[in-house]
Backbone as a ProteinNet text record, in pm:
[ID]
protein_1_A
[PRIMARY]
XXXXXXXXXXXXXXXXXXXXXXXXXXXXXXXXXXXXXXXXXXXXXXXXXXXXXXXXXXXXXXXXXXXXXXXXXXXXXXXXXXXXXXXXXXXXXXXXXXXXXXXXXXXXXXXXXXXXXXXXXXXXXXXXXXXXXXXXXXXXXXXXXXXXXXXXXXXXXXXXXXXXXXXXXXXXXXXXXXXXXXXXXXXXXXXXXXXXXXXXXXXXXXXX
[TERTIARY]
-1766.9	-1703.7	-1566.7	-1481.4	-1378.3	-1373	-1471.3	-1484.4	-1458.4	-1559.8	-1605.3	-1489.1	-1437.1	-1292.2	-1170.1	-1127.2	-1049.4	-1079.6	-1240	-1265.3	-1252.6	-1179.8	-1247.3	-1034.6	-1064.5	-907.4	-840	-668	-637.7	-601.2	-554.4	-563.6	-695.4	-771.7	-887.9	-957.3	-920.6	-942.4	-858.4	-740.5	-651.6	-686.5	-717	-833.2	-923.6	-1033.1	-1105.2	-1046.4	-988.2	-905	-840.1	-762.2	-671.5	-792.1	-855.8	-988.8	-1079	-1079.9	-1148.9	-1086	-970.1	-855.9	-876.2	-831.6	-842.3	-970.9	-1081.2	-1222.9	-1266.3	-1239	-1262.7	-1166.5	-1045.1	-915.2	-902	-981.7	-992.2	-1146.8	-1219.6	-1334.9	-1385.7	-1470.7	-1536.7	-1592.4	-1669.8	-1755.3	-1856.6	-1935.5	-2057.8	-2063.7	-1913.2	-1881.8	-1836	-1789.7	-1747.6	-1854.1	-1810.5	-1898.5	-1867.7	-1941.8	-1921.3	-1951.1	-1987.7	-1992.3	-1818.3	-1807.8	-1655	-1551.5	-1592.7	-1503.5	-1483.8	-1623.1	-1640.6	-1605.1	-1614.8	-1566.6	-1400.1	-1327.5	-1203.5	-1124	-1249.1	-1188.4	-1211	-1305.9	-1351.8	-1421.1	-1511.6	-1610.5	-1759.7	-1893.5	-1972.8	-2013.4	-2128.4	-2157	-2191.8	-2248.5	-2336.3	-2230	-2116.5	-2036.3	-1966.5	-1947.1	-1909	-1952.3	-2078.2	-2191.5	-2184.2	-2142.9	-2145	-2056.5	-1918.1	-1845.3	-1822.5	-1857.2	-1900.8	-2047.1	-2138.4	-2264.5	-2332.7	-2225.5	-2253.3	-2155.7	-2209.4	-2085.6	-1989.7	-2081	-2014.6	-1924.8	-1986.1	-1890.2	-1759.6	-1806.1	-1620	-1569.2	-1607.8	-1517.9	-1469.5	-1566.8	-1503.5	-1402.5	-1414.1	-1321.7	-1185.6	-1174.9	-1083.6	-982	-1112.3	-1062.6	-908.7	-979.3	-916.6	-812.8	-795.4	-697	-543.2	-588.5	-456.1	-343.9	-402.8	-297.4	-304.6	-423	-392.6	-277.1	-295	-200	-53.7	-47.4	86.5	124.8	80.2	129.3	140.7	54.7	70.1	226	217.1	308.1	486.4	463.9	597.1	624.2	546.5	548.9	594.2	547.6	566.8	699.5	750.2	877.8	953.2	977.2	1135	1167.8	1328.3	1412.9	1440.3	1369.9	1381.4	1525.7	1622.1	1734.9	1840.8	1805.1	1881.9	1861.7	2006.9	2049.9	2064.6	2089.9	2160.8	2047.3	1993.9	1901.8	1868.9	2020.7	1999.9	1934.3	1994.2	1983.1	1837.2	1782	1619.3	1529.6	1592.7	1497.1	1471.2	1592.5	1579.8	1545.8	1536.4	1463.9	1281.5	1247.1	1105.7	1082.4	1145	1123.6	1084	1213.8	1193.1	1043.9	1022.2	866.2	751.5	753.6	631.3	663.3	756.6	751	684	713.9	686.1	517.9	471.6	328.6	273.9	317.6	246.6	223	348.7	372.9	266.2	226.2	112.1	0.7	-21	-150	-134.8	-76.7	-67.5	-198.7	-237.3	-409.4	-398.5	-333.2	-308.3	-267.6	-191.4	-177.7	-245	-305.8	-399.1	-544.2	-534.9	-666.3	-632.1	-523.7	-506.3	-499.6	-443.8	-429.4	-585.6	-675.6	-798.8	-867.2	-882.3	-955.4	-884.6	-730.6	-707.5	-648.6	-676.4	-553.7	-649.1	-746.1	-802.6	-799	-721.3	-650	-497.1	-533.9	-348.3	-244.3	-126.6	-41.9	-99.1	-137.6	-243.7	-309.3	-428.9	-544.9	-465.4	-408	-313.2	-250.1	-204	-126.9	-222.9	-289	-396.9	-457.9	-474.9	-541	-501	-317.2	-254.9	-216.6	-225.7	-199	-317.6	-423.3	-540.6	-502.3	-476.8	-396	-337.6	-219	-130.9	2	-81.3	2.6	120.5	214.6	339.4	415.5	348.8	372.2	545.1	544.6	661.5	781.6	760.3	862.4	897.8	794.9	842.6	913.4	921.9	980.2	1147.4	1130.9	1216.8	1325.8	1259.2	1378.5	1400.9	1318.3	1315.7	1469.9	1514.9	1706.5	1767.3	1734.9	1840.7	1988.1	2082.2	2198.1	2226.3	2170.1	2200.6	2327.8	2430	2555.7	2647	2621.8	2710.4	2684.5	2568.8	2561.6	2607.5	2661.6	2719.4	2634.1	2742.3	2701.6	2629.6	2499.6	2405.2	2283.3	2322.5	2239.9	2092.8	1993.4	1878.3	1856.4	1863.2	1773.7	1624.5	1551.9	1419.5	1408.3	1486.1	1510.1	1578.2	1713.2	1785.8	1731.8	1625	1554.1	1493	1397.7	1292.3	1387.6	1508.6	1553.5	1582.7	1639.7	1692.6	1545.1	1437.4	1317.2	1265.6	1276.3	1227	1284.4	1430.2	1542.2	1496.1	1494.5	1471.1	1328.6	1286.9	1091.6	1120.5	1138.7	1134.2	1229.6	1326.5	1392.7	1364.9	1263.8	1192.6	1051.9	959	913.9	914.1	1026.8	1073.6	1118.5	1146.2	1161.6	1066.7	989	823.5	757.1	761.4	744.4	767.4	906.9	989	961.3	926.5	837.5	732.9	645.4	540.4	524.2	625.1	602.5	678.2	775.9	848.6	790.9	703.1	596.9	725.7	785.9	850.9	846.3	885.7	895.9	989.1	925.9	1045.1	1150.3	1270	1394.1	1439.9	1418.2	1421.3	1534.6	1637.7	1744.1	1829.5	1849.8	1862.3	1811.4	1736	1650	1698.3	1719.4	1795.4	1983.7	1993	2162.9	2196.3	2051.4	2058.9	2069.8	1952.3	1949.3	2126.8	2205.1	2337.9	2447.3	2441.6	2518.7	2412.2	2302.9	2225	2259	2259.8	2288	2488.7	2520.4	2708.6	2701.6	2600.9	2639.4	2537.9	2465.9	2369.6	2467	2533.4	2595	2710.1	2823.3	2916.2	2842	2705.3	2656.4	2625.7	2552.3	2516	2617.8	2694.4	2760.8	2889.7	2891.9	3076.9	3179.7	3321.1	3425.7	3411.9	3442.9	3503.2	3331.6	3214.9	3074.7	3016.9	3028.9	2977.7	3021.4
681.6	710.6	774	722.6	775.7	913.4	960.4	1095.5	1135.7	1154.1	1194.8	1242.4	1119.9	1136.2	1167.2	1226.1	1322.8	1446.8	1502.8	1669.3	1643.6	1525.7	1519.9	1617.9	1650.7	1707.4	1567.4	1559.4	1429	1404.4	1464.9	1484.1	1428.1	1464.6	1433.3	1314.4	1266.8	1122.6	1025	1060.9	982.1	928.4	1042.3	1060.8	966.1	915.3	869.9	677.4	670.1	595	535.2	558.2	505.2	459.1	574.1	548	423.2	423.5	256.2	128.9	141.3	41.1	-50.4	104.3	45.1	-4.6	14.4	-16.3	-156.6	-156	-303	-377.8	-405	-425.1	-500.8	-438.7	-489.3	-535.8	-547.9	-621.6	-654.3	-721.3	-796.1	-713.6	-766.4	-634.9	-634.5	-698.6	-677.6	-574.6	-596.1	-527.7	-417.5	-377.7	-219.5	-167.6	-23.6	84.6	200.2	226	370.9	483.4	466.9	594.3	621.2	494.9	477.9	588.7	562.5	580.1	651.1	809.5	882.4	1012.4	947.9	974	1020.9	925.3	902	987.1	1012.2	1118.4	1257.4	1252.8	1393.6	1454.3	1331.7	1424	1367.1	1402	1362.6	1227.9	1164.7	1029.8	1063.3	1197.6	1219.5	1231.3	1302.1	1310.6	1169.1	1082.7	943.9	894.4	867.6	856.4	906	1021.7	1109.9	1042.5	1039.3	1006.4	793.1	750.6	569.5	527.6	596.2	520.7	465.4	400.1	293	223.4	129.4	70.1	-8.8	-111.4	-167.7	-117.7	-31.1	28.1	102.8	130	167.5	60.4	-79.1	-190.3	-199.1	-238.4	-290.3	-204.4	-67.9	63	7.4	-19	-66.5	-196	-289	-421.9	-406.2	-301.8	-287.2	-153.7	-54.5	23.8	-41.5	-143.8	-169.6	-250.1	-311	-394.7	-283.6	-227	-93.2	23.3	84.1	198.2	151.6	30.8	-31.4	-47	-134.5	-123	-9.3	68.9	217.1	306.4	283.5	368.1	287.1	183.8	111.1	149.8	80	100.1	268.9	386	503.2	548.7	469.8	519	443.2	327.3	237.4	298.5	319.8	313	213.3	191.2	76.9	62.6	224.6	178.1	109.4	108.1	16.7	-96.7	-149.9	-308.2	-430.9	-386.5	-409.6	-488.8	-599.8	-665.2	-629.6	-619.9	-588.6	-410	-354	-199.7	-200.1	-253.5	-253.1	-315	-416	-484.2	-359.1	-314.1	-230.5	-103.2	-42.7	84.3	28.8	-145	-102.2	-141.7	-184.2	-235.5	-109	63.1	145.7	253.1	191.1	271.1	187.6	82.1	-4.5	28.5	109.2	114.7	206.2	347.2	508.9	488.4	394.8	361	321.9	192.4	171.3	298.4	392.2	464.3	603.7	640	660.3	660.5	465.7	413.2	293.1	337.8	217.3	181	176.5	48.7	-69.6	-38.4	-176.3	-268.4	-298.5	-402.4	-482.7	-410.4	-508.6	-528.3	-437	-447.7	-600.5	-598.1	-720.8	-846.2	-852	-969.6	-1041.1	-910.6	-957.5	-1004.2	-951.6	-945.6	-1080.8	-1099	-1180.8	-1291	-1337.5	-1409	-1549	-1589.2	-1695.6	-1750.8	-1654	-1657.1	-1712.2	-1790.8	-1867.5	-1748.6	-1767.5	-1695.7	-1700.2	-1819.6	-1817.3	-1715.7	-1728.2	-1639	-1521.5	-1441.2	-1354.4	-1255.2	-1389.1	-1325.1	-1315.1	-1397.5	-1379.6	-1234.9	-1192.9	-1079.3	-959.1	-966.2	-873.9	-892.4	-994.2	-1058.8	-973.9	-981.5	-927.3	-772	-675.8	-560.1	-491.2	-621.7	-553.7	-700.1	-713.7	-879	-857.8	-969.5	-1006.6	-877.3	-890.6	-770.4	-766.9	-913.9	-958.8	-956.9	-1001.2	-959.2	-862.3	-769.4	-617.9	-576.8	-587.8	-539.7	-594.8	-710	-772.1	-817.6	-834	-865.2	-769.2	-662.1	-619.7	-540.4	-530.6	-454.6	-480.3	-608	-671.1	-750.8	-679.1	-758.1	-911	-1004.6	-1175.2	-1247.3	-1131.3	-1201.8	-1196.9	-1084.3	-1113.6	-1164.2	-1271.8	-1420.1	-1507.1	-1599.6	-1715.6	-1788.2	-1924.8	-1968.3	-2110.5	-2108.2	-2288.8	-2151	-2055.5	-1997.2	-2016.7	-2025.1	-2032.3	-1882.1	-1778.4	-1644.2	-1627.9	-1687.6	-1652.1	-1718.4	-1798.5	-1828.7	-1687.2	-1636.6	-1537	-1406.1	-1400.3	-1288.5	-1265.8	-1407.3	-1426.3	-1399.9	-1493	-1456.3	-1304.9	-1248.6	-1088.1	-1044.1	-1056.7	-980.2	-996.6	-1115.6	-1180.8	-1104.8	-1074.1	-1043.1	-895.2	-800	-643.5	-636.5	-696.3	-693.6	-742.2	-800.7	-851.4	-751	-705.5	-625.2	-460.5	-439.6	-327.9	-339.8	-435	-470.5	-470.2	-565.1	-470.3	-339.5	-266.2	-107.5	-92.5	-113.4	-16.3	-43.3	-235.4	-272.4	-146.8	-176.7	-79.9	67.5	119.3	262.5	229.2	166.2	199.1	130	44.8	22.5	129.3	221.5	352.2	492.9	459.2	597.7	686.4	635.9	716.6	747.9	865.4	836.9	764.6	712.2	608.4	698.3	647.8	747.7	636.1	689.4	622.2	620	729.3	699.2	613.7	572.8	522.4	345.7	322.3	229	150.5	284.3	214	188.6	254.5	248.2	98.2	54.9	-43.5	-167	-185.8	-286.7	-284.8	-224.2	-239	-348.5	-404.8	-502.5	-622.8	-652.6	-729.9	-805.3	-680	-698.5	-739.5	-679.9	-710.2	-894.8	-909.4	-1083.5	-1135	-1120.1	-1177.9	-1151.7	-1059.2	-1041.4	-1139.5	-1143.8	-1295.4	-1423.9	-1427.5	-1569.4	-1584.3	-1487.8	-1510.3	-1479.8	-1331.1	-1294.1	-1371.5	-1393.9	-1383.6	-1290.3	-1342.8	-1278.9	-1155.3	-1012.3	-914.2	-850.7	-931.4	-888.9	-809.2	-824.3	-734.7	-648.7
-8876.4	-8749.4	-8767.9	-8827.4	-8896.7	-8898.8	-8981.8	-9039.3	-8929.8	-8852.7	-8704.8	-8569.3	-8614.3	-8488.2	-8606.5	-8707	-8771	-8718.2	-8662.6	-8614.9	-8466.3	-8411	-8305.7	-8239.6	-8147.1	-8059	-8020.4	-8084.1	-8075	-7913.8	-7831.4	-7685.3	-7619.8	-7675.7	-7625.1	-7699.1	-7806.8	-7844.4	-7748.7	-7745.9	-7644.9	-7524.8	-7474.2	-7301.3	-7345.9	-7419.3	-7380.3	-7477.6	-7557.9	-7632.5	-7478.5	-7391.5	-7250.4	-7129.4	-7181.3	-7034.4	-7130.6	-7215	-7290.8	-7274.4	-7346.4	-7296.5	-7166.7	-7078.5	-6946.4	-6848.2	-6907.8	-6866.8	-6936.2	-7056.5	-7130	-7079.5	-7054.6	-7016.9	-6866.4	-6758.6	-6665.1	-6605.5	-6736.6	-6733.4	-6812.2	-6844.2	-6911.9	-7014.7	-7106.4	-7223.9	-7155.8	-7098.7	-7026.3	-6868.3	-6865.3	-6677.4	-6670.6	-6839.2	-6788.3	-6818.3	-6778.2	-6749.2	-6855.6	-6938.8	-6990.6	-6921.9	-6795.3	-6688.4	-6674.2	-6640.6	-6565.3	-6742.3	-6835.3	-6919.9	-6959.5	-6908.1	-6991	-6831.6	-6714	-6603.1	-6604.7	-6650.1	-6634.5	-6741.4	-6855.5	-7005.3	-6956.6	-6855.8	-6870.5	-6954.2	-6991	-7079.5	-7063.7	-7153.8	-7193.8	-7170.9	-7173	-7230	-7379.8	-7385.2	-7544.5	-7578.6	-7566.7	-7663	-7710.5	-7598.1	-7602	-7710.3	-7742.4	-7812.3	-7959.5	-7952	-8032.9	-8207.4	-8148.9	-8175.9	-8218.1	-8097.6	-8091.5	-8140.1	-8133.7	-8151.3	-7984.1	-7958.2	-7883.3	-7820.3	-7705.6	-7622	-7747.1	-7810.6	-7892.9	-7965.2	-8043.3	-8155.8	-8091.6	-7938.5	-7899	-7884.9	-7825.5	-7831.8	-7969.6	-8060.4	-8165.4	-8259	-8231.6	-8272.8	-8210.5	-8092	-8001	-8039.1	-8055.6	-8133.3	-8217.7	-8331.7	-8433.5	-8395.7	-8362.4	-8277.7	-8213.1	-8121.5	-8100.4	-8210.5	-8304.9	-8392.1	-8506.9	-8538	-8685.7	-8578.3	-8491.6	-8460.5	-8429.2	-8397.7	-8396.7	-8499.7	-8577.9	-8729	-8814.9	-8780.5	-8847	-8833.3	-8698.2	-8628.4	-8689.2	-8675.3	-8664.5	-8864.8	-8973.3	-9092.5	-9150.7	-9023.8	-9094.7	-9025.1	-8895.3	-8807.7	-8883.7	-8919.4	-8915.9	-9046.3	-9009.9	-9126.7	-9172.6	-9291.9	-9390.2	-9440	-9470.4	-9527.1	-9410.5	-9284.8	-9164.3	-9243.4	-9274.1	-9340	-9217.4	-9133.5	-8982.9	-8873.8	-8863.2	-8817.4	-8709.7	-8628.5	-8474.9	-8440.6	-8564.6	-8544.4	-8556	-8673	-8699.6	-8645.9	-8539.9	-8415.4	-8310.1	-8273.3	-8148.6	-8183.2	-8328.5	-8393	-8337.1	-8365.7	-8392	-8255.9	-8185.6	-8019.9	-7941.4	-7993.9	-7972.2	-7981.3	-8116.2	-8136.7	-8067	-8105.4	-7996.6	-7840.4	-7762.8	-7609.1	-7674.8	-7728	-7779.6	-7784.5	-7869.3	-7883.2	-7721.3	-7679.2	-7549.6	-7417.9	-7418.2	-7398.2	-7394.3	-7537.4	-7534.7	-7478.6	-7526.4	-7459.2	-7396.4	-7268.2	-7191.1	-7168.9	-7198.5	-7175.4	-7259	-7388.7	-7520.6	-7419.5	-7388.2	-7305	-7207.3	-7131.7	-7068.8	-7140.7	-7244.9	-7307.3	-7395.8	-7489.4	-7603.3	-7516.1	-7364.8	-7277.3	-7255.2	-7259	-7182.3	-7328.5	-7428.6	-7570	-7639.3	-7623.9	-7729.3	-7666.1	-7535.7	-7463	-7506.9	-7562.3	-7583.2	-7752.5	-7782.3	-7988.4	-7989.7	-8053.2	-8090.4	-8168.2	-8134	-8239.9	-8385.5	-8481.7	-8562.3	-8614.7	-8495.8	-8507.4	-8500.1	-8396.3	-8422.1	-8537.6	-8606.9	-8722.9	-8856.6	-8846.8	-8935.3	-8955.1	-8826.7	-8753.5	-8857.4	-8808.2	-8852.6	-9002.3	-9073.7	-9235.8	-9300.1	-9245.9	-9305.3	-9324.7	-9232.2	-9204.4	-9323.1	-9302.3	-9419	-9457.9	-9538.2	-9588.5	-9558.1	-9536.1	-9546.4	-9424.2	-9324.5	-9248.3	-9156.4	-9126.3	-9078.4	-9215	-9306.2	-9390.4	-9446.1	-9432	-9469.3	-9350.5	-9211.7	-9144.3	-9066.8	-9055.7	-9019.6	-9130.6	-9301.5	-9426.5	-9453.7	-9528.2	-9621.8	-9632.9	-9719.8	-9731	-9610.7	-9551.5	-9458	-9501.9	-9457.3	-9520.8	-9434.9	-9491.5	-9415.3	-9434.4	-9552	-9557.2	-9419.1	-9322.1	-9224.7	-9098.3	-9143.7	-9045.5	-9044.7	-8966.5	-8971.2	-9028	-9162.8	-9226.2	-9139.1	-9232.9	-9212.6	-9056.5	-9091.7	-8942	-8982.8	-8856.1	-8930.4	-8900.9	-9035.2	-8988.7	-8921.1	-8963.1	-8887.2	-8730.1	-8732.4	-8563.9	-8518.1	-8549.2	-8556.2	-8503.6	-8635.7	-8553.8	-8458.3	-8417.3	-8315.5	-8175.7	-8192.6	-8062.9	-8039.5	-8155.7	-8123.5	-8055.3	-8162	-8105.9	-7981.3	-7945.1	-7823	-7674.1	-7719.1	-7599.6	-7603.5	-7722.6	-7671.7	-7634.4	-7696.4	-7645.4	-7488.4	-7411.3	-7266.2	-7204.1	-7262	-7150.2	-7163.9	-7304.5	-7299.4	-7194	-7180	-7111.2	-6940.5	-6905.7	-6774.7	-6737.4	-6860.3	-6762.3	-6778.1	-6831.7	-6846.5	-6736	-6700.1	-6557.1	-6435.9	-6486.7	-6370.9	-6359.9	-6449	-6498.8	-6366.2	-6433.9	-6343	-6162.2	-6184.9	-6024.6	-5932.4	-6013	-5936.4	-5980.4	-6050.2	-6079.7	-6160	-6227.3	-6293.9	-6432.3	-6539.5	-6682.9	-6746.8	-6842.3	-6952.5	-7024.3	-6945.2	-7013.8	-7152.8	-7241.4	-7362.9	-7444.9	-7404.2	-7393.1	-7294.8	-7216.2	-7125.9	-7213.1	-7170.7	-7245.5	-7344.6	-7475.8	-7638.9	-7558.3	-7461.4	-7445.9	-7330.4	-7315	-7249.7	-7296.6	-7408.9	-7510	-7518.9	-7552.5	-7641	-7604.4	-7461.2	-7372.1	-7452.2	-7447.4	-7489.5	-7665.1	-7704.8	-7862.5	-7913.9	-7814.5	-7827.1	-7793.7	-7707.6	-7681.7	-7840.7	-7867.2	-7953.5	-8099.4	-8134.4	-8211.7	-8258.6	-8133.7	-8150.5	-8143	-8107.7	-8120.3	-8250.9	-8331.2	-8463.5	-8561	-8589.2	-8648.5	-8728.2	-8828.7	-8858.9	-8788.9	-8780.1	-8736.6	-8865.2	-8785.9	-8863.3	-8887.3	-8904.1	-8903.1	-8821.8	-8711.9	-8583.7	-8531.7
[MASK]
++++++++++++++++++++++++++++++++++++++++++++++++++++++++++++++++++++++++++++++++++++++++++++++++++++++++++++++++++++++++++++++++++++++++++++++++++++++++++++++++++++++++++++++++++++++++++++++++++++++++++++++++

């Protein structure tokens, strides 16, 4: 299949990649419709076919799509030489909107597919992926000397991550309940009030 969708037009993988999402996403595997999906791409069922096999094999293509293109995407964007925790939270906060962005369907698709999997199962998910996935991104050439001492870092981070992930979250909210585009500048210059308070909570004097 692979092979197959490398010749395939990436525009037009997308189209039917968003129109899947959103068909599995707001129903069941048994309730959507590949009429509906192939309706909404603008294309074919044969070609649907062509390319999937089958209903299944687009779910399960899907399955694996939203946690491989996220991880893909984030592993080939972040600047690894960012030492700076806060800078490299809100670098990868930045590419995961850029991704959803894309394909806003991931989201209601992983809610409906995975909302019955523990963080656990989850990470497992993504361990299998690409081992040690959280520590390549969140340690790796992180400078931890200019935290306050006895801090717990991995709490540290969770909260940083936690705070730009939710308030990236609401503009996207806010994106779509005003039918507008994600100004992404705007966005990264917003996080920055966020990160100035998180900074004196964690930081040493003269650190931040």
């Amino acid at each position: 299949m692979d092979e197959k969708l490398k010749k395939l037009d990436p525009a037009k993988l997308d189209g039917i990649i968003n129109s899947a999402l959103e068909e599995f996403g707001r129903n069941s595997y048994e309730k959507a419709s590949t009429n509906n999906i192939v309706k909404n791409a603008g294309i074919s069922k044969g070609l649907l076919f062509h390319y999937f096999v089958n209903k299944r094999g687009l779910y399960d293509y899907l399955e694996k799509f939203v946690f491989q293109k996220m991880v893909d995407v984030i592993l080939e964007e972040t600047d690894f030489d960012e030492t700076d925790i806060f800078n490299r939270i809100k670098q990868i906060a930045v590419i995961k909107m850029g991704v959803l962005a894309r394909y806003p369907g991931i989201e209601t698709f992983s809610k409906a597919i995975y909302n019955d999997k523990s963080i656990a199962d989850m990470k497992e998910i993504v361990d299998e992926m690409v081992p040690d996935l959280y520590r390549n991104i969140y340690t790796k050439n992180i400078d931890t000397s200019r935290f306050k001492d006895g801090l717990d870092f991995d709490k540290a981070i969770k909260i940083i991550q936690w705070t730009i992930e939710k308030y990236g979250e609401e503009q996207m909210d806010l994106a779509k309940r005003t039918g507008t585009d994600l100004d992404y500048s705007k966005i990264v210059s917003g996080i920055d009030p966020y990160m100035d308070i998180l900074r004196k909570a964690f930081c040493k004097k003269g650190e931040m």
